[in-house]
C-alpha positions in Angstrom: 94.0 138.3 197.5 96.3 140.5 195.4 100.6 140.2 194.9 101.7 143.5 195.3 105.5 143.9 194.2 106.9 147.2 194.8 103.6 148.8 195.2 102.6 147.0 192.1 99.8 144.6 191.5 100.8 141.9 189.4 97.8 141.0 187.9 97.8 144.7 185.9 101.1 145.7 185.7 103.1 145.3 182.1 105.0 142.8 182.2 107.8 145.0 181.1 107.4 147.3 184.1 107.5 144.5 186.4 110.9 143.3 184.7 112.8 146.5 185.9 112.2 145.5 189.7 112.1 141.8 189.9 113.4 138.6 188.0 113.4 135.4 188.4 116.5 133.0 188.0 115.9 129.0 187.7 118.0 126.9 189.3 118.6 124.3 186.4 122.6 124.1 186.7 122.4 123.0 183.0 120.9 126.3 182.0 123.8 128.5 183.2 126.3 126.3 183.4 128.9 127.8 181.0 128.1 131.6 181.9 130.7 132.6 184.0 129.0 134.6 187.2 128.9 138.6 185.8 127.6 137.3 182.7 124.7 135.7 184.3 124.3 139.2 186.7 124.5 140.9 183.7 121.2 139.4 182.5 119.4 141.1 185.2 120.1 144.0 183.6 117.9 142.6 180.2 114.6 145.2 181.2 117.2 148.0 181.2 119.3 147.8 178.3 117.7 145.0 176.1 120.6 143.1 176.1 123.5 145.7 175.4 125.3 146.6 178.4 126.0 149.9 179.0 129.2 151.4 181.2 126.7 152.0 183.5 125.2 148.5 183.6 128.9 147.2 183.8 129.6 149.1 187.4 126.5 147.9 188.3 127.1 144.7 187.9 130.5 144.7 189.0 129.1 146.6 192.1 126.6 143.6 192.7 129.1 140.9 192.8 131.5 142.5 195.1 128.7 143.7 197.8 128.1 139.3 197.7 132.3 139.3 197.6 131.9 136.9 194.4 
């Protein structure tokens, strides 16, 4: 069998290209525990800014943590 993600196979897909439409997030509390909640969103946004958040990744984030009222 194949994992298709987004009409992607896994097995050929860049790595990079498969960052900008999934991510995975561990659930070690020691990891994150310090990060404060955007901060930790905002990492989602890594494949899209490579670590320098824009305005535009800002809103976004912002807009992801109220739709989850956090």
């Amino acid at each position: 069998g194949r994992i298709i993600v987004d009409g992607l196979p896994v097995d050929t897909t860049p790595s990079r290209q498969l960052a900008r439409i999934m991510a995975i997030l561990r659930q070690d509390p020691g990891v994150a525990s310090r990060l404060r909640v955007a901060e930790l969103v905002g990492f989602g946004r890594f494949p899209h800014n490579r670590g320098r958040l824009t305005e535009k990744d800002r809103e976004i984030v912002a807009a992801s943590l109220e739709q989850f009222d956090l």
